[in-house]
Structure formats: structure tokens, C-alpha cells
MOPAC internal coordinates of N, CA, C and O (Angstrom, degrees):
PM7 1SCF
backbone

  N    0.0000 0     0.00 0     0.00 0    0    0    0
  C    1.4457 1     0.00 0     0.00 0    1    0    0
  C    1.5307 1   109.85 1     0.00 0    2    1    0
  O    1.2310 1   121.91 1   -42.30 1    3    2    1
  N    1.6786 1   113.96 1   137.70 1    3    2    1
  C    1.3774 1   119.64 1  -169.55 1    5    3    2
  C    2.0113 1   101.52 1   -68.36 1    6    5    3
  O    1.2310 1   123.42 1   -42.53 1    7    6    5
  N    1.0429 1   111.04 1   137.47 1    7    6    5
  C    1.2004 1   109.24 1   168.62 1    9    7    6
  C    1.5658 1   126.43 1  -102.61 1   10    9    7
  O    1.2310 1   114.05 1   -98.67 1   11   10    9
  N    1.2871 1   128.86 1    81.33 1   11   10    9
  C    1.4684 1   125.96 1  -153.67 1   13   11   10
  C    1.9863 1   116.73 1   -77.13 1   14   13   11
  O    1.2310 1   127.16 1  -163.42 1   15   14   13
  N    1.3769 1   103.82 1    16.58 1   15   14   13
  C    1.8151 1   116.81 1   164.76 1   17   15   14
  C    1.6097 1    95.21 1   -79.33 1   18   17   15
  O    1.2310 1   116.90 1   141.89 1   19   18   17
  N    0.7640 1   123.50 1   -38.11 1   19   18   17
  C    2.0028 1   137.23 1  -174.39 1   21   19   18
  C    1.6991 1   108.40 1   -30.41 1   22   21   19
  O    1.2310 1   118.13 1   -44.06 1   23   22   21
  N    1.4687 1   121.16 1   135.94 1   23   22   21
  C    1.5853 1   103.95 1  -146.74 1   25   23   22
  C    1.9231 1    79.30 1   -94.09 1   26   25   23
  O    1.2310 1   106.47 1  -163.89 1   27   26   25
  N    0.9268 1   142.76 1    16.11 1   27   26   25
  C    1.3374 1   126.86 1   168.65 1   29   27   26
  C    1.7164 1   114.46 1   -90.49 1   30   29   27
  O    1.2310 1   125.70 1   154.06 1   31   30   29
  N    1.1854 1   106.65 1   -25.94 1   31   30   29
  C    1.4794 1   122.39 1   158.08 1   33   31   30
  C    1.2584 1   122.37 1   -68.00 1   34   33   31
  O    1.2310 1   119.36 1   140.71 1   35   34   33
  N    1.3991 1   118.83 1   -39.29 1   35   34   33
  C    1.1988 1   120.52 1   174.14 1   37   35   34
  C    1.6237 1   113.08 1   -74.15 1   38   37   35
  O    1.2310 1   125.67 1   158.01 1   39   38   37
  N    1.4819 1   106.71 1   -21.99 1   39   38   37
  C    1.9111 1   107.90 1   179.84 1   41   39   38
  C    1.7623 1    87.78 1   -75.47 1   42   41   39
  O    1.2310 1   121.27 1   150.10 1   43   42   41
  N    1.2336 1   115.18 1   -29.90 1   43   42   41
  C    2.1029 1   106.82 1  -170.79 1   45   43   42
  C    1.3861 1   100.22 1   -69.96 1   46   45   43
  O    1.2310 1   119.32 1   153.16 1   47   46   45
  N    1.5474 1   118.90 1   -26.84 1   47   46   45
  C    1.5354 1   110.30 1  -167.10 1   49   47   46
  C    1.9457 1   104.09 1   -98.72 1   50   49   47
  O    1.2310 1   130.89 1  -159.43 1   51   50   49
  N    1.3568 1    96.60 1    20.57 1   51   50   49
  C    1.5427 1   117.96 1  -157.58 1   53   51   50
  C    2.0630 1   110.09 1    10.38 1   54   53   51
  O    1.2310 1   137.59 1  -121.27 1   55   54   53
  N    1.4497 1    83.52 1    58.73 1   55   54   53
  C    1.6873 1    93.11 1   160.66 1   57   55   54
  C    1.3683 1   107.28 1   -81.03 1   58   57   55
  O    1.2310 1   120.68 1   153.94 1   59   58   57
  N    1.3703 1   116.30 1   -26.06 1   59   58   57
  C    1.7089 1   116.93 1  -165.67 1   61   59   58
  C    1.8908 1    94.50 1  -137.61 1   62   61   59
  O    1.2310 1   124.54 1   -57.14 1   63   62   61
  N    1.7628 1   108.89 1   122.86 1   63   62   61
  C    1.5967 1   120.69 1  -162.12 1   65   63   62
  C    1.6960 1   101.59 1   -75.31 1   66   65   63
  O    1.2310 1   117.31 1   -31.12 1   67   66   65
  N    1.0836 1   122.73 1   148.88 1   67   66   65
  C    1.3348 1   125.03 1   176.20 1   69   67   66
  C    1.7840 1    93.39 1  -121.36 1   70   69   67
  O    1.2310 1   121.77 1     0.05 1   71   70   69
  N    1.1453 1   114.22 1  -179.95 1   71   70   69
  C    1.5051 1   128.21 1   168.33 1   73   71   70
  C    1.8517 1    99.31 1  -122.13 1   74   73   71
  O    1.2310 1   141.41 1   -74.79 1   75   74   73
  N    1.3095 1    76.04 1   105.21 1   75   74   73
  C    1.7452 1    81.75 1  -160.80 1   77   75   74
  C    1.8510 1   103.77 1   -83.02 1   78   77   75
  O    1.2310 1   122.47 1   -21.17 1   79   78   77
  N    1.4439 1   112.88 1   158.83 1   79   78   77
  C    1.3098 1    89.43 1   172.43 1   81   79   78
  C    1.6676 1   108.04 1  -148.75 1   82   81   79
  O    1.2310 1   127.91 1  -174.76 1   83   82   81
  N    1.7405 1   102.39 1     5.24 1   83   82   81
  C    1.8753 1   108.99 1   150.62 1   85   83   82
  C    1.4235 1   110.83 1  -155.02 1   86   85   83
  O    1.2310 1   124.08 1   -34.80 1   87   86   85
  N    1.3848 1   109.77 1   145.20 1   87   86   85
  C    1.2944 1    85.35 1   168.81 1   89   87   86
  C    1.9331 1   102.22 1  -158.76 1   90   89   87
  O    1.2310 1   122.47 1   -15.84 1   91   90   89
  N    1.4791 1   112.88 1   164.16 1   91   90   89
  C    1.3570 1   112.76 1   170.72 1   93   91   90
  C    1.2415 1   115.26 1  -176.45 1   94   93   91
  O    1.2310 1   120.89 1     4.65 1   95   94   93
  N    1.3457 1   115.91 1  -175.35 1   95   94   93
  C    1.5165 1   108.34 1  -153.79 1   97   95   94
  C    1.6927 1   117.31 1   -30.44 1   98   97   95
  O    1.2310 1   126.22 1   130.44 1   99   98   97
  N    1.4911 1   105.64 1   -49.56 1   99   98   97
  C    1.4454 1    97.56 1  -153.33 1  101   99   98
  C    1.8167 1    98.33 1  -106.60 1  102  101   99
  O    1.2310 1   111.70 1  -163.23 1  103  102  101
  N    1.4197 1   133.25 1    16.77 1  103  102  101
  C    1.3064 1   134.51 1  -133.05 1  105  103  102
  C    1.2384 1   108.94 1  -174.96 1  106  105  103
  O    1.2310 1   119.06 1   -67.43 1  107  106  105
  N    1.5574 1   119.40 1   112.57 1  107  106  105
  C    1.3531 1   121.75 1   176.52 1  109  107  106
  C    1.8547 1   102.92 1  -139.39 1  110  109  107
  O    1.2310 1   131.43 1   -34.79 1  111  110  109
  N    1.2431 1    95.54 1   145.21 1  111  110  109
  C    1.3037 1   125.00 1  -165.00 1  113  111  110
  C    1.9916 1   116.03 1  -119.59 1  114  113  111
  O    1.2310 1   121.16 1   -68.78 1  115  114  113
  N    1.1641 1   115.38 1   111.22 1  115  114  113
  C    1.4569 1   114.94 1  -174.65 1  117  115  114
  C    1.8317 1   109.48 1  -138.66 1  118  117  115
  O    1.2310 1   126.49 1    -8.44 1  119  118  117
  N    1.4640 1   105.12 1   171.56 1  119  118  117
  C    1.5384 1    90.76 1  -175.71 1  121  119  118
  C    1.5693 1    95.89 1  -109.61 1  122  121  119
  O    1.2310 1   129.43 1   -31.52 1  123  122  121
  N    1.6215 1    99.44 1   148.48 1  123  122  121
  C    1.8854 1   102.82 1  -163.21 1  125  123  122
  C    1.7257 1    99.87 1   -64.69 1  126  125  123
  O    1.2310 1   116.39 1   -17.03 1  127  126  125
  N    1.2313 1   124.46 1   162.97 1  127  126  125
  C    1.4376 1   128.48 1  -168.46 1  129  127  126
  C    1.9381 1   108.34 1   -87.99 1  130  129  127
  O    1.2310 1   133.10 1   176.90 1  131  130  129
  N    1.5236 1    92.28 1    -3.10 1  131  130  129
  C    1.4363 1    96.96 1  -154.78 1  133  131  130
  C    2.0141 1    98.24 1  -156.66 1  134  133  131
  O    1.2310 1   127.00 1  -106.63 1  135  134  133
  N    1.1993 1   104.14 1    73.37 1  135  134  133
  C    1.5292 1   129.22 1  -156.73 1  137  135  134
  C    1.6873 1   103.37 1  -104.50 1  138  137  135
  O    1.2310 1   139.54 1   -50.93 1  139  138  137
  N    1.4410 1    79.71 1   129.07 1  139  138  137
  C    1.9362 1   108.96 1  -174.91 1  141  139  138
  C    0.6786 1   110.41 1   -86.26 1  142  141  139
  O    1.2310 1   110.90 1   171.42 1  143  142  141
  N    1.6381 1   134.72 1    -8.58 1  143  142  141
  C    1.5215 1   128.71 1  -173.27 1  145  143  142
  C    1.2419 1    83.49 1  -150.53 1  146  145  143
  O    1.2310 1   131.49 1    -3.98 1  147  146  145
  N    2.0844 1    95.43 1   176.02 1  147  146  145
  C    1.6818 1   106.81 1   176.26 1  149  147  146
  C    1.2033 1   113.68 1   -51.38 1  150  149  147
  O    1.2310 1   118.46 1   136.73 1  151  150  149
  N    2.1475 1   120.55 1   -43.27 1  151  150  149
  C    1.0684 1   128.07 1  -153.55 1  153  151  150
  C    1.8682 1    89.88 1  -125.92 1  154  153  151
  O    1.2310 1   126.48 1   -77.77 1  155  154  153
  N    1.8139 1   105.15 1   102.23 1  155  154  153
  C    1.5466 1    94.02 1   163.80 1  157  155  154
  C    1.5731 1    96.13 1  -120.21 1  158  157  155
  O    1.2310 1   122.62 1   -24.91 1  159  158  157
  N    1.3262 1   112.59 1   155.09 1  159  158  157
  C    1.1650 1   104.65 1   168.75 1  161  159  158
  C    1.7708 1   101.22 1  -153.71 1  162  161  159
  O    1.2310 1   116.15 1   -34.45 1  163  162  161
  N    1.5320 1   124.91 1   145.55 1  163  162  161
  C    1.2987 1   131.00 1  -164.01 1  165  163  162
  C    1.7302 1    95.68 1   -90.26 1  166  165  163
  O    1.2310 1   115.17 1   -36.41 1  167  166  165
  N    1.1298 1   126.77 1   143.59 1  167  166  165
  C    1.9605 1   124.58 1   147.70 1  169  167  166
  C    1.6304 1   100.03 1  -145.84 1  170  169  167
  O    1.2310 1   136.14 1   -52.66 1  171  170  169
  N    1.5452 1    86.36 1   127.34 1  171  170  169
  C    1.5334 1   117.70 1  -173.88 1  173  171  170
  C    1.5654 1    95.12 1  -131.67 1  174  173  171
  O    1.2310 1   131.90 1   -29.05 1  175  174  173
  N    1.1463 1    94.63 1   150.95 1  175  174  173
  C    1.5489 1   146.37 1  -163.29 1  177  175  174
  C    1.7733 1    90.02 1   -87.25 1  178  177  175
  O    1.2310 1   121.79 1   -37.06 1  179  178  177
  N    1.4504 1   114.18 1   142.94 1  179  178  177
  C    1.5164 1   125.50 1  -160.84 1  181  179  178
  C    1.4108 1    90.00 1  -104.46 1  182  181  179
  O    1.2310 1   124.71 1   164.86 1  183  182  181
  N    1.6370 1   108.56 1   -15.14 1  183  182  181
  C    2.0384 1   111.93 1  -159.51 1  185  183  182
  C    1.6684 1    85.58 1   -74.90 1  186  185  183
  O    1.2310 1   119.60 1    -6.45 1  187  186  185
  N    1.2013 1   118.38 1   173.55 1  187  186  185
  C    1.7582 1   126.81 1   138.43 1  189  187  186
  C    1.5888 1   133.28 1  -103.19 1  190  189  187
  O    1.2310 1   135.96 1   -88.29 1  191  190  189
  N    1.6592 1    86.71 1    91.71 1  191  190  189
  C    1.1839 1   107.88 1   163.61 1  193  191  190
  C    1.3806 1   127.54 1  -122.20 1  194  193  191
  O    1.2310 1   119.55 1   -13.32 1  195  194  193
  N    1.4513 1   118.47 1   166.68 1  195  194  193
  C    1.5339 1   106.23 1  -137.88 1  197  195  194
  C    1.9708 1    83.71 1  -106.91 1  198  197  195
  O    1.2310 1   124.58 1   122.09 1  199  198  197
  N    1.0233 1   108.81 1   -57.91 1  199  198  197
  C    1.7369 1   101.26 1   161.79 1  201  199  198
  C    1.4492 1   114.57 1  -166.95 1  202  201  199
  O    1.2310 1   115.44 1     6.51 1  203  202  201
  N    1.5215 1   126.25 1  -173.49 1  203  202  201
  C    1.3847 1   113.55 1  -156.95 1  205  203  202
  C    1.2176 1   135.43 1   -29.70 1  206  205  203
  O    1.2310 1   121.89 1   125.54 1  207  206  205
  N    1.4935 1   113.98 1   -54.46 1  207  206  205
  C    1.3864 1   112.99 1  -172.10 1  209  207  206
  C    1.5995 1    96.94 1   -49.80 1  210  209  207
  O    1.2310 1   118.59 1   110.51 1  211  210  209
  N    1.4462 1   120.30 1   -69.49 1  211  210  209
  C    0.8669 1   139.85 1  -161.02 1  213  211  210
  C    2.1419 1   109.32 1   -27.21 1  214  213  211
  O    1.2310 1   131.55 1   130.29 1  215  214  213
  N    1.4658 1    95.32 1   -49.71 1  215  214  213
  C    1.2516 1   110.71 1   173.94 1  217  215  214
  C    1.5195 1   119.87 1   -56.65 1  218  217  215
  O    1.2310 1   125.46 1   138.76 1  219  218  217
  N    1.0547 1   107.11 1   -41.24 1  219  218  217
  C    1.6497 1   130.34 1  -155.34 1  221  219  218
  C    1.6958 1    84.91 1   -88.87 1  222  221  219
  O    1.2310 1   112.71 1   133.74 1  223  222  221
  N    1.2614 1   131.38 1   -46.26 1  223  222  221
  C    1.4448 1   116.18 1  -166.24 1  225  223  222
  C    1.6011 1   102.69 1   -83.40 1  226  225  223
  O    1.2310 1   124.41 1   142.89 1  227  226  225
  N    1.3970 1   109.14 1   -37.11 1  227  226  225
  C    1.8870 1   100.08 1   179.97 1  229  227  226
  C    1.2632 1   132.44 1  -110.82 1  230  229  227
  O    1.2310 1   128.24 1  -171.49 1  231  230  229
  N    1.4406 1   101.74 1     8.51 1  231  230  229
  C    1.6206 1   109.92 1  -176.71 1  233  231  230
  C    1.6977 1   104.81 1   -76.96 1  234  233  231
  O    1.2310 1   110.44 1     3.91 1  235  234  233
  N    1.1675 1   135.57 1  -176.09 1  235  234  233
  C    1.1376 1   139.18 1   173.00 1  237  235  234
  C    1.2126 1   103.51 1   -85.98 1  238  237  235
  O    1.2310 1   112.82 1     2.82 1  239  238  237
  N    1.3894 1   131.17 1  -177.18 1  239  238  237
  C    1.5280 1   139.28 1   164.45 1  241  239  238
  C    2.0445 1    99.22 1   -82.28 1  242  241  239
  O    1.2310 1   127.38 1   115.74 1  243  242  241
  N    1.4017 1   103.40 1   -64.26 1  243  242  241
  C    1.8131 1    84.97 1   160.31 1  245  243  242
  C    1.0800 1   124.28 1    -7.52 1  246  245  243
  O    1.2310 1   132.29 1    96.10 1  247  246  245
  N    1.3837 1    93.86 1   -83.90 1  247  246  245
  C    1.3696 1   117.64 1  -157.80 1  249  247  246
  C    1.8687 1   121.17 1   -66.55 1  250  249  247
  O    1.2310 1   127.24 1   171.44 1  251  250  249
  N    1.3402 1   103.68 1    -8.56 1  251  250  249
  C    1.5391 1   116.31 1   165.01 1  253  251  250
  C    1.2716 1    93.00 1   -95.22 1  254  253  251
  O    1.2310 1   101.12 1    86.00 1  255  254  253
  N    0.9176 1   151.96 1   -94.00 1  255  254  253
  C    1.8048 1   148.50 1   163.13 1  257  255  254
  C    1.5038 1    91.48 1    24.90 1  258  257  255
  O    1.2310 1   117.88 1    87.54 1  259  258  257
  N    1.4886 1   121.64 1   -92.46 1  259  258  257
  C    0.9604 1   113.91 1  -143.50 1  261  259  258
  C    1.2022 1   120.73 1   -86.58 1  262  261  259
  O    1.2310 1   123.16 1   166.26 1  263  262  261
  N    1.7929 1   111.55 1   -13.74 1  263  262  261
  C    1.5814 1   102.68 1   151.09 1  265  263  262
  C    1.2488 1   134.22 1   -59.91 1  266  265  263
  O    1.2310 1   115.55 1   160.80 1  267  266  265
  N    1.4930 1   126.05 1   -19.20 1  267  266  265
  C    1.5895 1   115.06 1  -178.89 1  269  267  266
  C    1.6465 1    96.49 1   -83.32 1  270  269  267
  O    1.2310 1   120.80 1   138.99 1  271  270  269
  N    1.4828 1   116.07 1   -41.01 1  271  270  269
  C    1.5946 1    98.13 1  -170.25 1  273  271  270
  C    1.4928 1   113.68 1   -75.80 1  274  273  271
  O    1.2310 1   104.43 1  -175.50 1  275  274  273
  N    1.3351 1   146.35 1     4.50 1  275  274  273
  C    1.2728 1   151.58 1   133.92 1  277  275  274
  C    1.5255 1   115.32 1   -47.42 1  278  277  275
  O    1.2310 1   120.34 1   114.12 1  279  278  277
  N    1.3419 1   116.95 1   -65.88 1  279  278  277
  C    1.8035 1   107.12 1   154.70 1  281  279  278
  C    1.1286 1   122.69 1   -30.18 1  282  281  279
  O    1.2310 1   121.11 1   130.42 1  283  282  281
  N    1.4209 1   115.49 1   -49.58 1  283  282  281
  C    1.9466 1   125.00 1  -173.04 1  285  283  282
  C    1.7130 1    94.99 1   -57.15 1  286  285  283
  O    1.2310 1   123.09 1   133.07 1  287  286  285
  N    1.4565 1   111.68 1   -46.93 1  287  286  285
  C    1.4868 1   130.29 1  -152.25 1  289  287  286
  C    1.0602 1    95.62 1   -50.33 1  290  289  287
  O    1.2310 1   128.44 1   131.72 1  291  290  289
  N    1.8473 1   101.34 1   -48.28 1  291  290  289
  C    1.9378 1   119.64 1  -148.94 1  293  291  290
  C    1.5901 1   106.42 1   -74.05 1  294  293  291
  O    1.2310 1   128.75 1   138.54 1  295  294  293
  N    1.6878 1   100.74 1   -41.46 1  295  294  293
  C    1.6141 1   105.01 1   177.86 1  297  295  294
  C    1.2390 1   130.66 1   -60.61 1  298  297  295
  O    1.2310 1   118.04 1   145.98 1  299  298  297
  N    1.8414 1   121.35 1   -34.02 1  299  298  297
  C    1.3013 1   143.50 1   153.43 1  301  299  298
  C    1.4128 1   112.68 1   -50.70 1  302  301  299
  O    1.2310 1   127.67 1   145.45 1  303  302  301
  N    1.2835 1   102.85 1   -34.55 1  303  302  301
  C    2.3267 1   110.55 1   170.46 1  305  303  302
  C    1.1794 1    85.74 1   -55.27 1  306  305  303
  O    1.2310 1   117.69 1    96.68 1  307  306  305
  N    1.0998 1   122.00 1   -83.32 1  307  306  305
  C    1.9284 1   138.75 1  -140.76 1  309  307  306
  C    1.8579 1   101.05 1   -74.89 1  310  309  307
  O    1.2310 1   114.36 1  -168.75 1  311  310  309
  N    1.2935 1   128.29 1    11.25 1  311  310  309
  C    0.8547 1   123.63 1   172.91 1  313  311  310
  C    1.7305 1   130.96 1    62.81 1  314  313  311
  O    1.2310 1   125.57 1  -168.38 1  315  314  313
  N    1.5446 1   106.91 1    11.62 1  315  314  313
  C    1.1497 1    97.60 1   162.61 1  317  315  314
  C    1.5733 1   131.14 1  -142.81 1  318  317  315
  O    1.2310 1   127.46 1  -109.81 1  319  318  317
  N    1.5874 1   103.25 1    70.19 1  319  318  317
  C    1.2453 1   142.88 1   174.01 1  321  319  318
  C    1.9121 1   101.79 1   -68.63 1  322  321  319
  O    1.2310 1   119.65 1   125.52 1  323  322  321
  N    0.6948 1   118.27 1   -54.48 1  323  322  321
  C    1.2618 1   140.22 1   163.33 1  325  323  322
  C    1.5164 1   125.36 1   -40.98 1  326  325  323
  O    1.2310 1   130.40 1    90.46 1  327  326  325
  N    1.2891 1    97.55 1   -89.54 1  327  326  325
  C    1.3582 1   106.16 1   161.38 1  329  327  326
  C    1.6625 1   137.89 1   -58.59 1  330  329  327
  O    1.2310 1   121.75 1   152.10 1  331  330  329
  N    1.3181 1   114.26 1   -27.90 1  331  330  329
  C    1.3963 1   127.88 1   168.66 1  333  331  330
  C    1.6168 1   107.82 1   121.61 1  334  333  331
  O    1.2310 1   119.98 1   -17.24 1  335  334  333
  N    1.1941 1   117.65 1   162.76 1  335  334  333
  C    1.3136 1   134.39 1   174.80 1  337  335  334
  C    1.5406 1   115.97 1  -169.68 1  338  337  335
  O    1.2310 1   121.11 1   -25.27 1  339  338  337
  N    1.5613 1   115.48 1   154.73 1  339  338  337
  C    1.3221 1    93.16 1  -175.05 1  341  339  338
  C    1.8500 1    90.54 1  -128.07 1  342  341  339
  O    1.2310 1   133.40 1   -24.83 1  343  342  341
  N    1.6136 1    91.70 1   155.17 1  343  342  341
  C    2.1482 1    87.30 1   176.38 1  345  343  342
  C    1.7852 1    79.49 1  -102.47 1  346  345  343
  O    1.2310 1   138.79 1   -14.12 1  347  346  345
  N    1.5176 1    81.18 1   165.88 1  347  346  345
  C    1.4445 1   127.86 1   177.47 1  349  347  346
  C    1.4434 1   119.14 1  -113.14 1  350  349  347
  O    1.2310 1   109.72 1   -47.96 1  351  350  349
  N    0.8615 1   136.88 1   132.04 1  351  350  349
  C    1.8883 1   121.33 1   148.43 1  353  351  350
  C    1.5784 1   108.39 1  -153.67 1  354  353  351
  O    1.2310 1   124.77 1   -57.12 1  355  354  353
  N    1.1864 1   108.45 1   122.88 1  355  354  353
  C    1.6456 1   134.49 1   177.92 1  357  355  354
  C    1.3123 1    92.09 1   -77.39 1  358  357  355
  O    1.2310 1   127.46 1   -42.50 1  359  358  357
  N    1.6649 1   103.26 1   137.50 1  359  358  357
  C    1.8115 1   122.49 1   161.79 1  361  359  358
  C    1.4857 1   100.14 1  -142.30 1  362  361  359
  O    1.2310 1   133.61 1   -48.37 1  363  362  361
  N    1.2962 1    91.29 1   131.63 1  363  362  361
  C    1.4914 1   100.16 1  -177.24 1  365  363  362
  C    1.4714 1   109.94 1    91.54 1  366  365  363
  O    1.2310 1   134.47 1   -16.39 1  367  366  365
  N    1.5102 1    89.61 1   163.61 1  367  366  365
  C    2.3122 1   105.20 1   163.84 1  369  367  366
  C    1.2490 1   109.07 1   -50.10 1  370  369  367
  O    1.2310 1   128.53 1   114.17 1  371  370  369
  N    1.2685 1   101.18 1   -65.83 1  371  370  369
  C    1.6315 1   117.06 1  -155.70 1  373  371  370
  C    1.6779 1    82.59 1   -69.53 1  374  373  371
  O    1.2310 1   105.44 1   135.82 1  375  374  373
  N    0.9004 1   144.59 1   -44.18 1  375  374  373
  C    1.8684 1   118.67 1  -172.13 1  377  375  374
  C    1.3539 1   103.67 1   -75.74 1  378  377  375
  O    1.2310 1   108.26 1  -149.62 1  379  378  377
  N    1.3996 1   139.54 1    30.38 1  379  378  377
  C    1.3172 1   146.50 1   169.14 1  381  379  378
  C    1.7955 1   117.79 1    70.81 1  382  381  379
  O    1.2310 1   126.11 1   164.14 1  383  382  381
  N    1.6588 1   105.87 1   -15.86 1  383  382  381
  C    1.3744 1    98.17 1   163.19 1  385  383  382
  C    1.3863 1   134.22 1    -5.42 1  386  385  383
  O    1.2310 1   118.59 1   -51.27 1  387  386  385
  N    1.1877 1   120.30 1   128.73 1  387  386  385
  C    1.6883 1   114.74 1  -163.69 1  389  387  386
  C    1.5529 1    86.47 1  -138.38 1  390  389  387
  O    1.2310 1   122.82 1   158.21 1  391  390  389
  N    1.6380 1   112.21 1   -21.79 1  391  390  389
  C    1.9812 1    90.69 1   174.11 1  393  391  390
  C    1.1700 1   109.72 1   -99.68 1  394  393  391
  O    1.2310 1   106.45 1    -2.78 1  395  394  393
  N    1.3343 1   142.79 1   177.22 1  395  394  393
  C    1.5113 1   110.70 1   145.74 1  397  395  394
  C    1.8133 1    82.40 1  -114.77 1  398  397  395
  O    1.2310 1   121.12 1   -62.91 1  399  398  397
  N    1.4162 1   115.46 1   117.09 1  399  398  397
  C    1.5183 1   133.59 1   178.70 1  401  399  398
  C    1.7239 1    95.20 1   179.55 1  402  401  399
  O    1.2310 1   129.00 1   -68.79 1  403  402  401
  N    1.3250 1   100.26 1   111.21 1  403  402  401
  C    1.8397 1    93.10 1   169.44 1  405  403  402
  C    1.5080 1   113.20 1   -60.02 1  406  405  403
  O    1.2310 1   127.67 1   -24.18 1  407  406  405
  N    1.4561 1   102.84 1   155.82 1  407  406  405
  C    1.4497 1   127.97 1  -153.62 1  409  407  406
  C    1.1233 1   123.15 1  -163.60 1  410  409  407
  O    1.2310 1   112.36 1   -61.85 1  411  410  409
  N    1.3819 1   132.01 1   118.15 1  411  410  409
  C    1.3702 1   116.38 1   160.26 1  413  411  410
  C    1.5487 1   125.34 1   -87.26 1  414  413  411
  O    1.2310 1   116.43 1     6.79 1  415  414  413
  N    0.9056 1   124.38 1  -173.21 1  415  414  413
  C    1.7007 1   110.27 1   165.01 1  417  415  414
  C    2.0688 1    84.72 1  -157.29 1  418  417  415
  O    1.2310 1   141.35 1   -39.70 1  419  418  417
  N    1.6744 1    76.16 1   140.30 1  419  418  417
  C    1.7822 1    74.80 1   179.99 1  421  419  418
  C    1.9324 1    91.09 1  -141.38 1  422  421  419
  O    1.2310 1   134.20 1   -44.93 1  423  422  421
  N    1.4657 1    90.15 1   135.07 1  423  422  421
  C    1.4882 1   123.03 1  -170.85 1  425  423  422
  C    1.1042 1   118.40 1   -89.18 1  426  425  423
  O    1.2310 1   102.55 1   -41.21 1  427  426  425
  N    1.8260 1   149.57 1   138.79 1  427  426  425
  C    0.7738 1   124.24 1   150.50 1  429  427  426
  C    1.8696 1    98.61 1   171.61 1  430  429  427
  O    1.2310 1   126.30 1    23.11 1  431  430  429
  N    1.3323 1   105.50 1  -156.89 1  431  430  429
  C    1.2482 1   100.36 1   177.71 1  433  431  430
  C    2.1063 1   111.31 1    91.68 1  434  433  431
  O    1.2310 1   133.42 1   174.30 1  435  434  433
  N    1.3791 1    91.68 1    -5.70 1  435  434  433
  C    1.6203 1   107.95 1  -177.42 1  437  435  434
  C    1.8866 1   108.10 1  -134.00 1  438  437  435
  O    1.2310 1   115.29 1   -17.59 1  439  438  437
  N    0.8655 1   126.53 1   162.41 1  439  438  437
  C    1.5387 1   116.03 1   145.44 1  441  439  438
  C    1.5852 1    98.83 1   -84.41 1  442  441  439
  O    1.2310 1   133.33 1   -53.63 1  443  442  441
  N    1.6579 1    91.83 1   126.37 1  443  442  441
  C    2.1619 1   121.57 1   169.27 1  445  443  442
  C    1.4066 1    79.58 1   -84.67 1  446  445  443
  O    1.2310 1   140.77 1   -29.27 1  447  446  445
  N    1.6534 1    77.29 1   150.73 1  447  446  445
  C    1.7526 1   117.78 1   141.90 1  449  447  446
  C    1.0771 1   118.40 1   -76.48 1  450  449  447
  O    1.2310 1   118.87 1   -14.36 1  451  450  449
  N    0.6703 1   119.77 1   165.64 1  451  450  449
  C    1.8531 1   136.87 1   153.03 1  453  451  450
  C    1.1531 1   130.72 1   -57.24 1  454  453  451
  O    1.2310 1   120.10 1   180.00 1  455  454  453

């Protein structure tokens, strides 16, 4: 069950400010407050869902469509379309999840490790 106290909900209900850097109807894009690489940046989904699966079983086919090419959008923002970046998304405890709000996080702007 979606939990809407969740502070990524609270950046949609902009109770809590992000430094946003895309956003539109269904898709918002901010940089994480607390970044693993030169270039981290969060894009979450406007729907309420709690994380991938979750997305993947009730989102529309649209509406998955147009969340990955908004990521593409966000990485081409941040300039490293080019150079490479990799997304992320935690499901579950054990994948270290810290929201429950699907999310990608896409890395880059450095050569990652592994």
C-alpha cells in the first residue's frame, strides 16, 4: 500500500523544495540531496506507486513509455547522454530502498564503479 507521508510525495505536494531540473504532467525530476556521483539526480513518477514492480503491474503501457523517455530527456538535461550514465531503482528493504515512491536515480557525469 502507497504511503502518501513519504518525503517524495511531500516534494509533489511541494511541502518539502527540491532543485528541480524537469518536470511535467506525469514526471518530475530533482537532484538527490545526498549524491553518489558528480551527476545524481532522482525522477519519480507523479502516479502512487510504491516501487517498480508496483509500477510495472499498474501503470499503463503509456504511462511506462513515457516515464523511461523523460529519464532519457533528464540525462540529455544533465549532459551525459553522451558520455554514459547508469539508472538505478531499489525495490524492497533488502535493495536498500529508503522511499517507498518509485524512482529512478541516474548516475553519472564521472566514470562509476561497479
Amino acid at each position: 500500500m502507497y504511503d502518501k507521508n513519504n518525503i517524495f510525495h511531500k516534494i509533489l505536494r511541494s511541502e518539502i523544495p527540491a532543485k528541480i531540473i524537469y518536470e511535467d504532467d506525469t514526471v518530475l525530476s530533482f537532484h538527490d540531496i545526498n549524491p553518489v556521483s558528480k551527476i545524481h539526480a532522482l525522477v519519480i513518477t507523479k502516479g502512487l506507486y510504491s516501487d517498480f514492480p508496483d509500477f510495472i503491474a499498474r501503470a499503463s503501457a503509456e504511462e511506462v513509455k513515457h516515464f523511461f523517455a523523460a529519464v532519457a530527456k533528464v540525462a540529455e538535461i544533465l549532459g551525459v547522454s553522451e558520455s554514459g550514465y547508469r539508472i538505478l531503482s531499489n525495490a524492497g528493504p533488502d535493495s536498500g530502498q529508503e522511499v517507498p515512491h518509485f524512482h529512478l536515480h541516474i548516475l553519472g557525469g564521472e566514470r562509476l564503479r561497479r
